[in-house]
GUMAR-879706 format. One record per residue (C-alpha): x, y, z. Coordinates in steps of 0.25 Angstrom, whole numbers, plus 5000, padded with zeros to 4 digits. Each point is the difference from the previous one (the first is absolute). Layout:
GUMAR-879706
     X     Y     Z
     X     Y     Z
...
end
This chain:
GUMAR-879706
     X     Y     Z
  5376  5391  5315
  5002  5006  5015
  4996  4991  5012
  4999  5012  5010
  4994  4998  5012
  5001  5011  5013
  5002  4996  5013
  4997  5010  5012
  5003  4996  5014
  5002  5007  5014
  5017  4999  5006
  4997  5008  5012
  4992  5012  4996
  5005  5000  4987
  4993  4995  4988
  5010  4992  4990
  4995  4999  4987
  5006  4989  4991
  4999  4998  4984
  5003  4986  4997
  4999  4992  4987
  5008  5004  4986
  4998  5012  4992
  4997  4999  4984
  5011  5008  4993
  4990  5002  4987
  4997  5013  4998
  4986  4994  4993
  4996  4993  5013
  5004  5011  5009
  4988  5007  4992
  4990  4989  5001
  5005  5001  5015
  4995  5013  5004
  4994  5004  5014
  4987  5008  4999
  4997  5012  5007
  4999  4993  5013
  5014  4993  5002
  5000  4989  5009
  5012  5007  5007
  4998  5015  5001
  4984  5000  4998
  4997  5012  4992
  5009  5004  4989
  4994  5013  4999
  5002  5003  5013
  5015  4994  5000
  5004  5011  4990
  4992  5013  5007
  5010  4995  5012
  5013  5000  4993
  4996  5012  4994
  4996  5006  5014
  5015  4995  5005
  5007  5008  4989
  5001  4990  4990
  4996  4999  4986
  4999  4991  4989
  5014  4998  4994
  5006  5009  4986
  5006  4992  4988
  5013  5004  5008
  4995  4994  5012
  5000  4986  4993
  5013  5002  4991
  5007  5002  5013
  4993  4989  5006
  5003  4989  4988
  5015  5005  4999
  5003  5002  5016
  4991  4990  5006
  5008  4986  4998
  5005  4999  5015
  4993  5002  5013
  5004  5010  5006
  4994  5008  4990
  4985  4997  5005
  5006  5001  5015
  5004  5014  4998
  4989  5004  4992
  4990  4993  5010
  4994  4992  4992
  4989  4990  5003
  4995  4997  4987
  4996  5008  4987
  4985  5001  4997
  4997  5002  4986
  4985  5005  4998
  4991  4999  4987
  4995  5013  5002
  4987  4998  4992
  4996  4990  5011
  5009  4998  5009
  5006  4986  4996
  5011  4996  5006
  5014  4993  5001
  5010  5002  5011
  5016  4997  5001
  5006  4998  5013
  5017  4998  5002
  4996  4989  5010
  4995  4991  4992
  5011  4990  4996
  4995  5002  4985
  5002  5014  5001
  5014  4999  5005
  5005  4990  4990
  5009  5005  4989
  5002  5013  5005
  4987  5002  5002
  4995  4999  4985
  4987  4997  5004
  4997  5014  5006
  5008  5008  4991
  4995  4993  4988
  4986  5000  5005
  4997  5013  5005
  5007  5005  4986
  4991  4992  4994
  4986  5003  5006
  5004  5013  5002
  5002  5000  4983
  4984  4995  5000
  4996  5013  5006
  5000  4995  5015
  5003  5010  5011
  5012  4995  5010
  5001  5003  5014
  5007  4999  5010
  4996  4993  5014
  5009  5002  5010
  5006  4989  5011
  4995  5008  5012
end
C-alpha cells in the first residue's frame, strides 16, 4: 500500500512541491490507487491533456513505450527527454496514475518502477503522457 502524502510550500516565490511516504510497487494496488478526474495535483485531468496536446504533445505509440522500457534505466534519460512525470489516463473517465523519476521508488533499479508501470498501464488501455519539467 502507498503512504503518499504532497507537501506544497513557498522558498521565495517559488512553490516546491514535495511527495513523501513509499510507493506500492503492486500493479493491483496501483489500480485500487487511481486519482479521479480532479487530481489533487493538476486539478482537472481533462484539461491537463487538452494542454499538452495544445504544447504539441501527444499521447505516447507502442514505440514510444518500447523505447522508454528498454532506454529509460538511467537518468539522464528523463533529464533530456524533460520529463517531469508520465501521466497514464483511463480515457473512459479520466482515472489516473502518475510516475515521476524524482521519486526515490521510481529511481530504484534502474528505474523498474516507471518502465515497468507505464508498460503496464499502458497494456490496460491507459493513454500515457508526458508532463514536462518546465
Amino acid at each position: 500500500m502507498s503512504t503518499m502524502n504532497v507537501e506544497c510550500e513557498r522558498v521565495g516565490k517559488t512553490k516546491v512541491v514535495a511527495l513523501t511516504g513509499d510507493m506500492t510497487g503492486d500493479y493491483n494496488e496501483m489500480m485500487n490507487e487511481l486519482g479521479d478526474k480532479f487530481h489533487g495535483l493538476f486539478g482537472n485531468i481533462e484539461k491537463v491533456i487538452g494542454k499538452i496536446k495544445a504544447d504539441g504533445s501527444n499521447k505516447l505509440t507502442i514505440d514510444d513505450i518500447n523505447h522508454l522500457v528498454t532506454n529509460g534505466k538511467i537518468r539522464e534519460f528523463y533529464k533530456e527527454k524533460n520529463i517531469w512525470c508520465y501521466l497514464c489516463v483511463r480515457p473512459s473517465d479520466y482515472a489516473n496514475y502518475m510516475f515521476s523519476p524524482i521519486d526515490s521508488e521510481n529511481r530504484d533499479n534502474n528505474f523498474e518502477r516507471i518502465r515497468g508501470g507505464v508498460a503496464f498501464f499502458y497494456n490496460k488501455g491507459f493513454d500515457i503522457y508526458i508532463v514536462p519539467s518546465s
